[in-house]
C-alpha positions as CSV (number, residue, x, y, z in Angstrom):
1,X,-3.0,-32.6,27.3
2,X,-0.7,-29.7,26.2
3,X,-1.8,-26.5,29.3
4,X,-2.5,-23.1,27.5
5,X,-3.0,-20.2,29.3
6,X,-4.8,-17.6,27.2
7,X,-5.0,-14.1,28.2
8,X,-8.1,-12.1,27.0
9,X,-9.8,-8.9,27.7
10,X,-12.7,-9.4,26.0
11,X,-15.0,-12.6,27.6
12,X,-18.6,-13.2,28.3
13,X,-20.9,-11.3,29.0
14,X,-18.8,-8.5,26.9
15,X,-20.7,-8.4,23.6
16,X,-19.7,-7.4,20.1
17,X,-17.0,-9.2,17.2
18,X,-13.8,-9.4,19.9
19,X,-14.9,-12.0,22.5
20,X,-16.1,-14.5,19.8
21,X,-12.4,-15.6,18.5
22,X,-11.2,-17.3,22.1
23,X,-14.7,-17.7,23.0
24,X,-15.1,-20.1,20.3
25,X,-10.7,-21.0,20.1
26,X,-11.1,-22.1,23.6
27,X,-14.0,-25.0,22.9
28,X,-12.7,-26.1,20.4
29,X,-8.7,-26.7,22.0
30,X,-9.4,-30.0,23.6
31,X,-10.7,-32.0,20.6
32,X,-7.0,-31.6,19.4
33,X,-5.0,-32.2,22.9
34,X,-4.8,-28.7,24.1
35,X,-6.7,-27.7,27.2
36,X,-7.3,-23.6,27.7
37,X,-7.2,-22.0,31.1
38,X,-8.8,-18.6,30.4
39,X,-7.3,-15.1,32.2
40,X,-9.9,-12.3,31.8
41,X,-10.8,-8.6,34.4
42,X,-12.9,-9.6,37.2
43,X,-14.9,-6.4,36.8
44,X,-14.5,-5.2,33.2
45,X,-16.3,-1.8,31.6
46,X,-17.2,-3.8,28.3
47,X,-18.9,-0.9,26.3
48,X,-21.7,-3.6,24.7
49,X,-22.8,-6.8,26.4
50,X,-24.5,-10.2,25.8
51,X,-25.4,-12.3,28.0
52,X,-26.6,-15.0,25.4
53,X,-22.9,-16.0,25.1
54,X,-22.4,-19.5,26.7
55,X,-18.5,-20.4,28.2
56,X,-18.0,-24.3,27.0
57,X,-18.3,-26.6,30.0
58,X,-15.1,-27.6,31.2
59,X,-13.3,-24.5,30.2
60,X,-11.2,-23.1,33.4
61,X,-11.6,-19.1,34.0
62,X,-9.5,-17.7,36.5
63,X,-9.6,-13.4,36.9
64,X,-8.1,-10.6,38.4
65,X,-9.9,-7.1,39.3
66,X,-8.6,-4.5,36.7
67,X,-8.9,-0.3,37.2
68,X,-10.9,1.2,34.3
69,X,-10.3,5.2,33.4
70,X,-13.4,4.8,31.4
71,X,-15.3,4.3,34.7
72,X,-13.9,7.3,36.0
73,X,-14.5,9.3,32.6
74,X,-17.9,8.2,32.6
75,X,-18.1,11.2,35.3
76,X,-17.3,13.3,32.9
77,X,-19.6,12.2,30.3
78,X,-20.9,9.2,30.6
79,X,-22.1,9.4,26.6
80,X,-18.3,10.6,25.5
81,X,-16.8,8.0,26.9
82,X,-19.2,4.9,26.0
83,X,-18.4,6.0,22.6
84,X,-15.3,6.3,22.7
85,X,-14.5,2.5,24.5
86,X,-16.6,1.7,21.4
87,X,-14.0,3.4,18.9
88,X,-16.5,5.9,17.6
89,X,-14.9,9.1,17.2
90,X,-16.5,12.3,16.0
91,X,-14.5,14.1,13.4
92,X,-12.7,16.8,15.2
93,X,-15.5,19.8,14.1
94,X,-17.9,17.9,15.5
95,X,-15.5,17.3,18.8
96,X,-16.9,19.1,21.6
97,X,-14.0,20.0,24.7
98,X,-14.7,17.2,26.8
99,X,-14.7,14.7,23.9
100,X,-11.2,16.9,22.6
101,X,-10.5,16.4,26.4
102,X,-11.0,12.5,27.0
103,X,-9.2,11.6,23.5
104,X,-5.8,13.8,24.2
105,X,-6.1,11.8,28.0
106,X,-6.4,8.6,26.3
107,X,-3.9,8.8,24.0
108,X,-1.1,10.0,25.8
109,X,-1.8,9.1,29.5
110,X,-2.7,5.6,28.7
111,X,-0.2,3.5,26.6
112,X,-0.7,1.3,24.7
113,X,-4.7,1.9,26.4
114,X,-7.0,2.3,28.8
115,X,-5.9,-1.2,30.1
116,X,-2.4,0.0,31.4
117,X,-3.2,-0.9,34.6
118,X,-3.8,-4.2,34.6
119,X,-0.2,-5.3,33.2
120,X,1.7,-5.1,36.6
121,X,-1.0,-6.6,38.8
122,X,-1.5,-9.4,36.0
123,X,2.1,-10.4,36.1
124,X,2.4,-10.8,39.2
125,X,-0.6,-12.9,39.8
126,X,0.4,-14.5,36.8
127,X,4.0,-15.7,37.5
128,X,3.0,-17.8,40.5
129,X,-0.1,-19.7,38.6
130,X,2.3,-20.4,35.3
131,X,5.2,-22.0,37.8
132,X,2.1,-23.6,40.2
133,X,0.0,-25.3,37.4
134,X,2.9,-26.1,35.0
135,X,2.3,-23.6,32.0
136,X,4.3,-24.2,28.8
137,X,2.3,-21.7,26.9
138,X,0.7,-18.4,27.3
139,X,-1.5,-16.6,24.6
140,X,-1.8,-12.9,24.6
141,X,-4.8,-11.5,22.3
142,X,-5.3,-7.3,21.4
143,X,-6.5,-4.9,21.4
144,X,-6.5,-3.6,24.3
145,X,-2.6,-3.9,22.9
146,X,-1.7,-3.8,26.9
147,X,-2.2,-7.8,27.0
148,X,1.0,-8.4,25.0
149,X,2.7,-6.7,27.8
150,X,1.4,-8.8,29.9
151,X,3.2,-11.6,27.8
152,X,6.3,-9.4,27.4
153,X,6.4,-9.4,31.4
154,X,5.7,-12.9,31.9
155,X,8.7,-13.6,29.1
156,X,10.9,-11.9,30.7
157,X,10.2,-13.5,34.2
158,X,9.9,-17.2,32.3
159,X,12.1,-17.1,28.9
160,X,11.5,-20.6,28.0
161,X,7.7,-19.8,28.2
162,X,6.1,-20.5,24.7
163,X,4.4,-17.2,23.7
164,X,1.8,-16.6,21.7
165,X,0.9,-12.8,20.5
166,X,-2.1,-12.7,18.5
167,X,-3.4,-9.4,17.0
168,X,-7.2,-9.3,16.1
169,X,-6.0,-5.9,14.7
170,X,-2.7,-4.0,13.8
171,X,-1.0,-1.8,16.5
172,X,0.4,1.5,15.9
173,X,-1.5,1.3,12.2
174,X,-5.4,0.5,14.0
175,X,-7.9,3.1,12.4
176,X,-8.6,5.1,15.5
177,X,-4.9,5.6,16.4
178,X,-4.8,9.0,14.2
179,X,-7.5,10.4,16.1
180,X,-6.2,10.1,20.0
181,X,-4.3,13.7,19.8
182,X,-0.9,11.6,20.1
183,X,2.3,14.4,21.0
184,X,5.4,13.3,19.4
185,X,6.7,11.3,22.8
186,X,3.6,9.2,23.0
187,X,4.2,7.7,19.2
188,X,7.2,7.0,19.5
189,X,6.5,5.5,22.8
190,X,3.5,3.0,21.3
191,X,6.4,2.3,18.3
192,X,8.7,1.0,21.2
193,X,6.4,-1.0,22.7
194,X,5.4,-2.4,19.7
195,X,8.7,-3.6,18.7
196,X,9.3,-4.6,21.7
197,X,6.6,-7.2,21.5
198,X,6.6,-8.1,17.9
199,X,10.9,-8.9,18.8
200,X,9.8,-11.1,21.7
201,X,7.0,-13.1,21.3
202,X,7.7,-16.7,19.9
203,X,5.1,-16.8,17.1
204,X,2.8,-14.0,16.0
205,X,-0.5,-14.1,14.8
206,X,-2.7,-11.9,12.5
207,X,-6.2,-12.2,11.1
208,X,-5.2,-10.4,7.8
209,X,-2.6,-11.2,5.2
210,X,-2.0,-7.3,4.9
211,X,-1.0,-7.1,9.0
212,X,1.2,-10.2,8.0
213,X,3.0,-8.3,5.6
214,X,3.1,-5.1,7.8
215,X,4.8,-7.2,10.8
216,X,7.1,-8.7,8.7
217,X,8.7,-5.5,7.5
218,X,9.3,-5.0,11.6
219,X,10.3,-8.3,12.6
220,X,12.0,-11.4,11.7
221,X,9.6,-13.3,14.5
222,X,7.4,-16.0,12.7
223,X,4.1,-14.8,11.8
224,X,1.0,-17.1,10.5
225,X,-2.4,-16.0,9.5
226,X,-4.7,-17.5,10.9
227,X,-7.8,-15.6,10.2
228,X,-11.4,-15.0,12.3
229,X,-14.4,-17.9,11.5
230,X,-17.8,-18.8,12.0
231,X,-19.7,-21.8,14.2
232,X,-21.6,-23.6,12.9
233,X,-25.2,-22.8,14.4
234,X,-28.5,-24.4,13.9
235,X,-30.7,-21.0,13.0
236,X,-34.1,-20.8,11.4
237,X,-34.9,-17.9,9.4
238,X,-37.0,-17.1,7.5
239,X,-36.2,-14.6,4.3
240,X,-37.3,-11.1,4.2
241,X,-39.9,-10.4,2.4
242,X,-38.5,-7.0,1.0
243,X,-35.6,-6.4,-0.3
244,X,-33.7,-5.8,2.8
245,X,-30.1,-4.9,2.4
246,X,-28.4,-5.8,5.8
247,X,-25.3,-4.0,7.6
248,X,-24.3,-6.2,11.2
249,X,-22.2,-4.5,13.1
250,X,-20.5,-0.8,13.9
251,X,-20.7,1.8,11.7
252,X,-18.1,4.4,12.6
253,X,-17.6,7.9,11.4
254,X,-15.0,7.2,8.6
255,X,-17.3,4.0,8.0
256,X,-19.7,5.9,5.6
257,X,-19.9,5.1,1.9
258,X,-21.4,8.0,0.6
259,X,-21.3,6.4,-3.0
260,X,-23.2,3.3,-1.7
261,X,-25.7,6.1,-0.4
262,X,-25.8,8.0,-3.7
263,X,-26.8,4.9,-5.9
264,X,-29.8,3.9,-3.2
265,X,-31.4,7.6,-3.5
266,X,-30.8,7.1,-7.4
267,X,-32.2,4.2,-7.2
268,X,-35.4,5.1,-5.2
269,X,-36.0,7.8,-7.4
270,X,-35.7,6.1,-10.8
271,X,-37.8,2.8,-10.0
272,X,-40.6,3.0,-8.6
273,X,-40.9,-0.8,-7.9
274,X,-37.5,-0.4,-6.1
275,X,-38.6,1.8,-4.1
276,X,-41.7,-0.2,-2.7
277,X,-39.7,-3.0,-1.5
278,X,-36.2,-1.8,-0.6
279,X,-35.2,-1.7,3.0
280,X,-31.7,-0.5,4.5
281,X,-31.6,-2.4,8.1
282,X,-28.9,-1.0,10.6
283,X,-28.0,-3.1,13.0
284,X,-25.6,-2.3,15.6
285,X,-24.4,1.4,17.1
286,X,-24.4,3.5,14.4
287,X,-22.6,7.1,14.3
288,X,-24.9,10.1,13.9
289,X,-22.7,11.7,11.1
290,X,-23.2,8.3,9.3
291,X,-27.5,8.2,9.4
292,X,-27.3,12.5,8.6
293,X,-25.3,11.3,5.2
294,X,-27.7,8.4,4.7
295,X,-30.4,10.7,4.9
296,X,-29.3,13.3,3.1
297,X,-29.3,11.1,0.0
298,X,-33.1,10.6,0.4
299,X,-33.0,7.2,2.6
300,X,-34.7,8.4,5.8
301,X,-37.9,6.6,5.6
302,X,-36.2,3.2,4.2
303,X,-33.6,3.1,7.2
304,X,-35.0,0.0,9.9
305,X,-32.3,1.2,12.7
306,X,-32.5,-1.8,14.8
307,X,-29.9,-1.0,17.5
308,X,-27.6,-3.9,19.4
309,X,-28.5,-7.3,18.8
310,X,-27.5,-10.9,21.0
311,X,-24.9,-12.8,19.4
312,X,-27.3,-15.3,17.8
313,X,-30.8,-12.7,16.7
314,X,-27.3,-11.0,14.9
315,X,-27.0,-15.0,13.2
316,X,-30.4,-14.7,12.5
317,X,-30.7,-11.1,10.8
318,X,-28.1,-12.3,8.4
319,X,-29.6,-15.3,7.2
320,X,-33.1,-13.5,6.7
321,X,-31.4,-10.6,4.9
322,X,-31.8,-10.2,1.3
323,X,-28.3,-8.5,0.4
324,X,-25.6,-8.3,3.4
325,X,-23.3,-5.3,3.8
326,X,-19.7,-5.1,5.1
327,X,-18.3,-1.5,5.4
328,X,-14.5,-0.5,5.7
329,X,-12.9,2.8,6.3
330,X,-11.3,4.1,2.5
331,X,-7.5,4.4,4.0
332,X,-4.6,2.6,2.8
333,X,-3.9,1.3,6.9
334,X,-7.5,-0.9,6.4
335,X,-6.6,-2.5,3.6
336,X,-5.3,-5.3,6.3
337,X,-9.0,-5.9,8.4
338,X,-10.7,-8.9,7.7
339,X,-14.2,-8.0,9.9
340,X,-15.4,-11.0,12.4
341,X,-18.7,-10.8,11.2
342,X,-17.7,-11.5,6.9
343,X,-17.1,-15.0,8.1
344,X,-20.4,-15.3,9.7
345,X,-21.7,-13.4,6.8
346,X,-20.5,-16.5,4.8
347,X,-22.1,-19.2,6.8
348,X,-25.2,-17.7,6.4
349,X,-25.1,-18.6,2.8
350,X,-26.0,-14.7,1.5
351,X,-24.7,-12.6,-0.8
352,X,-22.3,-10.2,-0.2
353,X,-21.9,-6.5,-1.2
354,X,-18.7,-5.4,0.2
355,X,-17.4,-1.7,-0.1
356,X,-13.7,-0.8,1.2
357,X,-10.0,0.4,-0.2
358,X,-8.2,-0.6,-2.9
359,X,-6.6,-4.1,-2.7
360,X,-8.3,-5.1,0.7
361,X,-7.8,-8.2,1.7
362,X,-11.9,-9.0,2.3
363,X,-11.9,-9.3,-1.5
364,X,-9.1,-12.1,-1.6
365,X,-11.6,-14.1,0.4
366,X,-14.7,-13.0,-1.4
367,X,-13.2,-14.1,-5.0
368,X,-12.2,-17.1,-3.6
369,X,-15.7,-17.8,-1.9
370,X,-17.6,-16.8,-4.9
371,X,-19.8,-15.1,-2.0
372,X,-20.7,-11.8,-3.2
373,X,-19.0,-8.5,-4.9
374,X,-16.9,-6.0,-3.1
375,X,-16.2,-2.5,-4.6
376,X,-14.0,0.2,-3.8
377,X,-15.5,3.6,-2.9
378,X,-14.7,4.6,-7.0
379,X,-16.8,2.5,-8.4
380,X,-20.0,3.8,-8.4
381,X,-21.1,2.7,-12.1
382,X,-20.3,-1.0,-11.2
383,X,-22.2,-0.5,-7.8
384,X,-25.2,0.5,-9.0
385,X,-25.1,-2.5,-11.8
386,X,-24.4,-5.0,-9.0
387,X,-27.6,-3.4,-7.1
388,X,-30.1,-3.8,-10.3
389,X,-28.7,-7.3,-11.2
390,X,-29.4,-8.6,-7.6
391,X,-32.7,-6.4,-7.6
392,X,-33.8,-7.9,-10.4
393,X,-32.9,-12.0,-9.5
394,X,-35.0,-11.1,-5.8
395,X,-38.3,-9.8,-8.1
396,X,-37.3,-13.4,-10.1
397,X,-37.3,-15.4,-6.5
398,X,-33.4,-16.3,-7.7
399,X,-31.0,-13.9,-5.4
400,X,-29.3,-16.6,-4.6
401,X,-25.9,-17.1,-2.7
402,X,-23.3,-19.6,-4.7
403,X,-20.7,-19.3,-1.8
404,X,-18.4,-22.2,-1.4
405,X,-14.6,-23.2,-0.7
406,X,-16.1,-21.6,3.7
407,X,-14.8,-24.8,5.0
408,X,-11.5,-23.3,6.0
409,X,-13.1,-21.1,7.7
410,X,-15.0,-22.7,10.5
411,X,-13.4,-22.5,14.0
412,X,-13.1,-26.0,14.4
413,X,-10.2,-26.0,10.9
414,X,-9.2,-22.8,12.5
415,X,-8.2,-24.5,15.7
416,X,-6.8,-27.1,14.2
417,X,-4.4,-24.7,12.6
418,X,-4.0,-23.1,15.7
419,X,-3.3,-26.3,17.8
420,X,-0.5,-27.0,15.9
421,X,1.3,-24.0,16.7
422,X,1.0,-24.4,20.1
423,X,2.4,-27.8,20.0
């Protein structure tokens, strides 16, 4: 078998949509010649965990100790900075010092993150277990963007080294990077390392056709989407009773579609039998700014705020859920993210109400799914109509999902796909 050495930050028992990709990557490897060693912190600060998640038998995990500044600004504010590692940012007059305080820190004394400090000690444990166990290929996987340094090191040490960059997310174009306070030096600083990796990695991966098309405007280094996936899972669930209209996930401060909002109170207010059976169920760490715009459209008492749930009650939440929701950020720099959880969103056979920019790549792989609707932030009209039409087919017992073409999307074609690059 071909010997892989993938480098992750996020494993077992870190919870939430970045440990399932390698998780998942790394069972299925072998069934197509590759075996996986697996490189991850020996004492991690994972902001959300789950200890649910099982490591496929056989699959070698070898680990270094890593320094975490969030540990230390946990001193500070132990609330701040959970939030923070979670990518939940107050908008900045809501900011309070410390919060003003840890961001400013966190963007310009830790670059590319708050993972710095792992790169050197990870090369150099690195180097001697690539040349001792006979390592023709290392994967590197961000964010934390500080991994592909680890690769760039290891390059630069081994230069016939296969490397593998995969980005879960863009770089210097992520969401959150406009908020960390950045001074002139520290941008330009994250663009240089950024080149620097995207010019010396061997292949690049993205999960989005947009990021695609971002990196290849920087680099002439061969890029190939390959996007996230479900597993299959054996679930029972049973289907709500109301009609509960399901969000999975984070809900950040940008995150808040106040027209989705808007047409719920309209709704509530103009159909009485509407308002009877309609449920909004949160699941997942929600930002306060997003429930006070909820509410302030007349949703208080239909909001079932569930909080953090295992990897597989998640599974199970979607498949009971009448209508699911998937929520992106209205910025031009989103268009590119392709959320985990849309692909687990499609196993569960669901449909989809999807709300985001214009021309986001989520609705390339709804229309071609036939699983559900997605809408930009203008289109309230056309909202509400999709609401009432699926409204109508639950009181009818016919809401139905008609998704199909989700094949290409399970890990195991995904790992095919990804086999063959490593060989």
């Amino acid at each position: 078998m071909k010997k892989v050495l993938i480098i992750t930050y996020y494993w077992p028992p870190a919870g939430g949509p970045g440990v399932q990709r390698w998780l998942q990557f790394s069972k299925h490897l072998p069934e197509f010649g590759v075996q996986p060693t697996v490189y991850k912190p020996k004492n991690p600060s994972y902001p959300i965990k789950d200890f649910s998640l099982e490591v496929s038998p056989g699959i070698k995990v070898i680990e270094k100790s890593i320094f975490e500044p969030y540990a230390l600004a946990g001193l500070l504010s132990k609330s701040n900075s959970k939030t923070i590692s979670s990518g939940i940012i107050k908008s900045k007059k809501k900011q309070s010092w410390t919060e003003r305080l840890m961001l400013y820190i966190r963007g310009n004394f830790f670059i590319p993150d708050a993972r710095a400090f792992w790169v050197k000690p990870s090369i150099l444990f690195l180097k001697d277990y690539i040349k001792n166990h006979e390592i023709e290929t290392i994967i590197t996987t961000g964010p934390p963007h500080s991994l592909h340094l680890i690769g760039l090191g290891l390059k630069d040490i081994y230069p016939d080294l296969q490397w593998i960059a995969d980005f879960r997310d863009p770089w210097t174009t992520i969401g959150y990077h406009s908020a960390l306070k950045l001074t002139e030096k520290s941008k330009q600083k994250h663009l240089a390392l950024e080149k620097d990796v995207l010019n010396s990695a061997d292949q690049l991966i993205t999960t989005s056709f947009q990021t695609k098309s971002e990196f290849e405007g920087k680099t002439d280094t061969p890029i190939e989407v390959i996007t996230n996936g479900y597993e299959e899972m054996s679930v029972d669930a049973e289907l709500s009773e109301n009609f509960t209209v399901s969000h999975i996930g984070s809900l950040l401060n940008d995150r808040n579609p106040k027209v989705l909002w808007e047409v719920l109170g309209e709704l509530i207010d103009e159909n009485l039998v509407f308002k009877d059976f309609f449920e909004l169920k949160l699941i997942g760490k929600i930002s306060e700014s997003v429930l006070e715009s909820a509410r302030s459209y007349g949703l208080k008492n239909f909001i079932s705020q569930v909080g953090y749930l295992n990897h597989k009650d998640a599974v199970e939440s979607q498949r009971s859920s009448q209508l699911l929701l998937l929520i992106e950020i209205d910025k031009p720099e989103t268009r590119g993210i392709i959320p985990g959880k849309l692909f687990e969103y499609l196993a569960s056979k669901r449909p989809i109400l999807a709300i985001g920019p214009e021309e986001w790549d989520v609705d390339k792989v709804i229309q071609e799914t036939n699983s559900g609707e997605c809408f930009t932030y203008n289109e309230k009209v056309r909202l509400k109509a999709y609401i009432e039409k699926s409204f109508e087919a639950y009181l009818n017992g016919k809401l139905k999902s008609k998704t199909k073409n989700i094949e290409q999307f399970s890990r195991k074609n995904l790992t095919k796909k990804l086999a063959e690059l490593i060989k």
